[in-house]
PAZATI-299669 format. One record per residue: x negated, y, z of N, C-alpha, C in turn; residue in three letters; residue number from 1. Coordinates in steps of 0.001 Angstrom, whole numbers, m for minus. Layout:
N
{pt {X,Y,Z},{X,Y,Z},{X,Y,Z},"ALA",NUM};
...
//
This chain:
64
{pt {24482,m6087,m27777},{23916,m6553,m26534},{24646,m5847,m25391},"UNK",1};
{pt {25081,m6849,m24727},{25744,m5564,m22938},{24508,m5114,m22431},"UNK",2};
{pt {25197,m4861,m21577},{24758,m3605,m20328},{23086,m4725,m19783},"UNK",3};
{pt {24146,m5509,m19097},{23595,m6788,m18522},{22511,m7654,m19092},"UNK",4};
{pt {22775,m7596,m20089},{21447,m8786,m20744},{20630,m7400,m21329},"UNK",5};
{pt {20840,m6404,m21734},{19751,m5391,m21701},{19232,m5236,m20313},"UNK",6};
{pt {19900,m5141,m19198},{18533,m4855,m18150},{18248,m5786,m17505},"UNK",7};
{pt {18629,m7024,m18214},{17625,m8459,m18085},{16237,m8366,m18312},"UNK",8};
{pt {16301,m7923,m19455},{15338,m7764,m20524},{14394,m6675,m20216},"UNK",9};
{pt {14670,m5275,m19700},{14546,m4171,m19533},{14112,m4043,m17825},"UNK",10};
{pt {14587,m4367,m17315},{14048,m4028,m15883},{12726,m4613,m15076},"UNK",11};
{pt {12214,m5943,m15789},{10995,m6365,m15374},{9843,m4942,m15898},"UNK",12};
{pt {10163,m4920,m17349},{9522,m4103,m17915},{9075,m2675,m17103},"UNK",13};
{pt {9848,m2247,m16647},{10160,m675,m16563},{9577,m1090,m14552},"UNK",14};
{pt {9763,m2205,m14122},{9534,m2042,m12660},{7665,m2191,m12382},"UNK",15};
{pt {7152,m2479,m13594},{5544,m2349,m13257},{4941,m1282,m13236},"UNK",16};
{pt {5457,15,m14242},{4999,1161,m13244},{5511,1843,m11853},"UNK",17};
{pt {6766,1624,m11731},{7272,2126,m10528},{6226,1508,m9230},"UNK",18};
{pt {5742,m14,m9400},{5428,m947,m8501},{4074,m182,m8132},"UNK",19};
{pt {3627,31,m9587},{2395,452,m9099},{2002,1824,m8106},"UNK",20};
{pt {3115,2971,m8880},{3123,4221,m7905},{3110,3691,m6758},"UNK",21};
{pt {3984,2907,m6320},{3970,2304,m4546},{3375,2317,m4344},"UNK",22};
{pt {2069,1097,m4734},{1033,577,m4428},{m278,2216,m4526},"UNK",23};
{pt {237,2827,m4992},{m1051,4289,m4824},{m348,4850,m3438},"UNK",24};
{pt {843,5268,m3572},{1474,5801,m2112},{1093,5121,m1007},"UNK",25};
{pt {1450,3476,m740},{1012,3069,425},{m741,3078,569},"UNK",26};
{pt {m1294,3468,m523},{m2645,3251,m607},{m3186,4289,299},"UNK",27};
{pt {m2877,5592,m185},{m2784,6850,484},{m2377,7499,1514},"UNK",28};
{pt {m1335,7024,1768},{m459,6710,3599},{m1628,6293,4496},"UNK",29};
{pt {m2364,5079,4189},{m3286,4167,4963},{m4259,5107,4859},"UNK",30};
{pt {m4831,5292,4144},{m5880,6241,4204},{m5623,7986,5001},"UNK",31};
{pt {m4431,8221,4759},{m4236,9372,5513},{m3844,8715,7080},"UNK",32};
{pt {m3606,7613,7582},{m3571,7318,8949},{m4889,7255,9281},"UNK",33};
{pt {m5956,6895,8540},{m7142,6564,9536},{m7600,7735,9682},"UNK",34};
{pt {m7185,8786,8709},{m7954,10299,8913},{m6905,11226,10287},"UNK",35};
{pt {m6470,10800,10035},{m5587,11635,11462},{m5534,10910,12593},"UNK",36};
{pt {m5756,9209,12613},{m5969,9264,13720},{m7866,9216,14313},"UNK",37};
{pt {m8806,9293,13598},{m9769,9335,13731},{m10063,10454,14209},"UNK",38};
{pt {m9439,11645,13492},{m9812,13152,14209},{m9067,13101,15412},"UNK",39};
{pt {m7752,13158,15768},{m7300,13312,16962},{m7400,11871,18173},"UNK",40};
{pt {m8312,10882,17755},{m8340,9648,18600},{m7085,8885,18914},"UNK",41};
{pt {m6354,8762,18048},{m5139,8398,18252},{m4827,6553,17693},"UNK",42};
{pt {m4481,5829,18487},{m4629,4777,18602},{m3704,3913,17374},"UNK",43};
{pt {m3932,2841,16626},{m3180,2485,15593},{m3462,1960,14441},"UNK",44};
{pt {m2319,1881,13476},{m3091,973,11999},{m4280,1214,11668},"UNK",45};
{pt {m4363,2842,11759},{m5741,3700,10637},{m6700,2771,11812},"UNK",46};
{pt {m6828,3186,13054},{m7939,2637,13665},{m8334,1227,13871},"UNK",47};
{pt {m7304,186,13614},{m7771,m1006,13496},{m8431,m1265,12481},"UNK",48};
{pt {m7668,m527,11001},{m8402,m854,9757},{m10036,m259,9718},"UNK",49};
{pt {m10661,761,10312},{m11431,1119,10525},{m12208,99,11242},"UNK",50};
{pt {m12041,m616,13259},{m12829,m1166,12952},{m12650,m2499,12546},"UNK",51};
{pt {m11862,m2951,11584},{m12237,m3989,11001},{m12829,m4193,9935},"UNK",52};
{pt {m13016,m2964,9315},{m14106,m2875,7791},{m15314,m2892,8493},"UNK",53};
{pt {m15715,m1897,10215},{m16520,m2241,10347},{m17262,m3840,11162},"UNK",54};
{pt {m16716,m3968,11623},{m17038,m5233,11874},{m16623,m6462,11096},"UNK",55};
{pt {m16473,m6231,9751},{m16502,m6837,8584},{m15169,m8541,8583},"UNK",56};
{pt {m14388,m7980,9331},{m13287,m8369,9844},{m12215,m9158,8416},"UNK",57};
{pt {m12296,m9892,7516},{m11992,m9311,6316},{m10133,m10077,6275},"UNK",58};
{pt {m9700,m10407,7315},{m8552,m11002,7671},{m7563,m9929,7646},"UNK",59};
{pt {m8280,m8854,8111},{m7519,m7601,7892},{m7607,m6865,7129},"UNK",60};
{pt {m8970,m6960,6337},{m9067,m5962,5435},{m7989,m5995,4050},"UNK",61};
{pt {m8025,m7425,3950},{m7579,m7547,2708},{m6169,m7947,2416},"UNK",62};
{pt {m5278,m7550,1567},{m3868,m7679,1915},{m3692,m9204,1781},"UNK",63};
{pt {m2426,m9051,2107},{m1559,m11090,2382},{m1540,m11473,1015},"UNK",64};
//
């Protein structure tokens, strides 16, 4: 088998955990923006997502 048709085969495989670490990192990013800008009042993603959970906004809440 080459190089090539092994990471045909091989790279879907191997990219669903990488995908997922992302998906915890950007998870955690977002969550560390609403905490920093909530303490220092600082205007931005964290605070829109804030109030749009609270005002049950769900256009934003929920990803595309």
């Amino acid at each position: 088998m080459s190089w090539c048709g092994g990471a045909r085969h091989a790279l879907p495989n191997a990219a669903i955990p990488v995908l997922t670490i992302i998906g915890f990192m950007v998870g955690s990013l977002v969550a560390g923006a609403v905490v920093v800008e909530s303490i220092f009042s600082w205007p931005g993603l964290g605070r829109l997502l804030v109030g749009a959970v609270a005002n049950r906004d769900l256009a934003w809440c929920r990803p595309s």
